[in-house]
ROVO-834756 format. One record per atom (N, C-alpha, C, O): z, y, x. Coordinates in steps of 0.2 Angstrom, whole numbers, plus 2048, in hexadecimal, padded with zeros to 3 digits. Last residue first. Layout:
<lotors>
ZYX;...
</lotors>
This chain:
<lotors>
84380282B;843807828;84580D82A;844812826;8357FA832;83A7FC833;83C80082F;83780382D;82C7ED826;82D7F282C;8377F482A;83C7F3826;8267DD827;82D7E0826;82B7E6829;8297E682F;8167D7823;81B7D8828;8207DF824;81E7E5822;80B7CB81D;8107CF81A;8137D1820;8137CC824;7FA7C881D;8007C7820;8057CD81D;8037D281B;7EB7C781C;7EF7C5815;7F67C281A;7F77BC81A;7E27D0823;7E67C8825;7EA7C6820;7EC7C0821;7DF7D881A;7D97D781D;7DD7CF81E;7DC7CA81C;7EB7DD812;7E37DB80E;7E07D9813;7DD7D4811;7FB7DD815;7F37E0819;7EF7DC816;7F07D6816;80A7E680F;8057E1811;7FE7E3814;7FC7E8816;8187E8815;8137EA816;8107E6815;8107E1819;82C7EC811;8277E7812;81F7EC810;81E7F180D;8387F180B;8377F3811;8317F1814;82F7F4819;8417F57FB;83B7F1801;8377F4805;8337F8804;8488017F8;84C7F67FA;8477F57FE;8487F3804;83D8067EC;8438067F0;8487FF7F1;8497FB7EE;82D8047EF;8338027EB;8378047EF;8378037F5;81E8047F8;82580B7F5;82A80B7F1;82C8107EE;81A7F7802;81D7F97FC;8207FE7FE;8237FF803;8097FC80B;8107FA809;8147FF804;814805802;7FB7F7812;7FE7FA80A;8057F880B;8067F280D;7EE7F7819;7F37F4817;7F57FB813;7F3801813;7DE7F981B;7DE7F381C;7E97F0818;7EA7EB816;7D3801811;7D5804819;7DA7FC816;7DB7FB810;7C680080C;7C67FA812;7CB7FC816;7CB7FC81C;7C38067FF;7C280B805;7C380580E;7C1806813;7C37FE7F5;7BE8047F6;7BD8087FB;7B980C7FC;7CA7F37F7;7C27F27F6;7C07FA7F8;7BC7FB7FD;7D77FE7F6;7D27F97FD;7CE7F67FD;7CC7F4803;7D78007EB;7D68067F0;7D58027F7;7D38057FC;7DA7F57E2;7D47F77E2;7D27FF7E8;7CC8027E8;7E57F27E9;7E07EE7E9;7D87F37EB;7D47F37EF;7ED7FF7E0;7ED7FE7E8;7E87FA7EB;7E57FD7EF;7E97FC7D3;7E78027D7;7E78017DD;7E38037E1;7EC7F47C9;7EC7F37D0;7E77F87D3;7E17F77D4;7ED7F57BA;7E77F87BD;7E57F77C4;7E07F87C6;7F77EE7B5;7F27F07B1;7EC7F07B6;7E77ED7B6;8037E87C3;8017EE7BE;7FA7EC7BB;7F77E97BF;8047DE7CB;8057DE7C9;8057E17C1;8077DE7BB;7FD7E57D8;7F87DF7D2;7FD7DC7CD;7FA7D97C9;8037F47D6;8057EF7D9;7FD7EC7D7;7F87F07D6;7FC8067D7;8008037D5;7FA7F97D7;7F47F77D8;7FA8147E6;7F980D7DF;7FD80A7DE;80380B7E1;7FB81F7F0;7FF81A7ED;7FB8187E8;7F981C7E5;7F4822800;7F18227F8;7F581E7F8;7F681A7FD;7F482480F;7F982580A;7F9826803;7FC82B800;7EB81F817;7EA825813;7EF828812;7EF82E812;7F281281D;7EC817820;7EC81D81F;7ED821824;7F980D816;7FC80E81B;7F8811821;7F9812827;7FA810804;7F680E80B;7FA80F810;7FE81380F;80980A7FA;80480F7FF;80280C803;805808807;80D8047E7;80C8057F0;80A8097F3;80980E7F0;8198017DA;8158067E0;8138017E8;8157FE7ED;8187F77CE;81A7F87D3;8157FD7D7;80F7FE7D7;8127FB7C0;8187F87C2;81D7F57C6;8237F37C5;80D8067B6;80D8027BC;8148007BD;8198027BB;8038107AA;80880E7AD;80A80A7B2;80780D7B7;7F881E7A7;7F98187A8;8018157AB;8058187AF;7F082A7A7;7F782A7A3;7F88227A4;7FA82079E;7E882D7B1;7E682B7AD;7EA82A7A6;7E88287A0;7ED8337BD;7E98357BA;7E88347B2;7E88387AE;7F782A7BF;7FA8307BB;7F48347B7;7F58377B2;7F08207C4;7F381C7BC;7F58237B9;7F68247B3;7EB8257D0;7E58227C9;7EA8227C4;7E88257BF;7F78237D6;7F482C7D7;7F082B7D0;7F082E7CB;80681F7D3;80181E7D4;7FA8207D0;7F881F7CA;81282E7D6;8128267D5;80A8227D6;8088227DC;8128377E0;8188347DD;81A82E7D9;81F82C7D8;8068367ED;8068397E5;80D8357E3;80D82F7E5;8038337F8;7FD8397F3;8008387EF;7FD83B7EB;80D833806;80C830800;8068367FD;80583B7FF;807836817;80C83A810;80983680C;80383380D;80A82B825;80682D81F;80B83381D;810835820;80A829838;80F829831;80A82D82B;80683182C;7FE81A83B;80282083C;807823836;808820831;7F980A842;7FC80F83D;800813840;804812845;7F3802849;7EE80784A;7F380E843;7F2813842;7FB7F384A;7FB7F984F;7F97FE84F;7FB802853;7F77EF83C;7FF7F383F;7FE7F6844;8017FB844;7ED7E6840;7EB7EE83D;7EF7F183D;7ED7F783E;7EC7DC846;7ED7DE84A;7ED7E8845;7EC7EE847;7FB7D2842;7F57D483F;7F47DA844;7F97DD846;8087D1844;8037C9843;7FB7C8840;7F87C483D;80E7D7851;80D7D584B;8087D184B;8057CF850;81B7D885C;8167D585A;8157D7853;81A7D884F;8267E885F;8227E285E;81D7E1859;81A7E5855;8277F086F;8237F1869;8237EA865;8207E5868;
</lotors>
C-alpha cells in the first residue's frame, strides 16, 4: 500500500458522482470551469476557479476532507485539511 502524505486517503472508499456536472451551478443555471468530487460523498462542484467554487464551499459545509479532479487527463486529489496534492491510480 503506499504512503500518503495525509492521513485522510486511507479512510476512502469508492463514491458515485451526484451529478454530471456541478450539482448547485445546474441547480441554478450557472456555469464552471473545472469539476471536482468529494471523495467522501461524491458531491461534484465546481473549481476556485469558477464563479461559485462550489467544491470549497462543500468542505466548509460539511468538513468531509478531499476532492479530486473529474477532468479528463487528470488523475490528481487534493485534501483541505493538510493542503496536500496526491496522484491517484487510474
Amino acid at each position: 500500500m503506499a504512503q500518503h502524505a495525509c492521513k485522510h486517503f486511507a479512510h476512502l472508499h469508492p463514491v458515485t458522482p451526484s451529478a454530471r456536472g456541478c450539482e448547485e451551478c445546474l441547480k441554478m443555471g450557472s456555469s464552471w470551469v473545472h469539476l471536482r468530487m468529494c471523495l467522501v460523498c461524491g458531491h461534484v462542484g465546481c473549481c476556485d476557479s469558477s464563479p461559485n467554487k462550489h467544491a470549497t464551499k462543500h468542505f466548509h459545509d460539511t468538513k468531509h476532507p478531499i476532492i479530486r479532479s473529474v477532468e479528463p487527463g487528470e488523475s490528481w486529489a487534493w485534501c483541505f485539511v493538510d493542503e496536500v496534492v496526491e496522484e491517484l491510480q487510474q
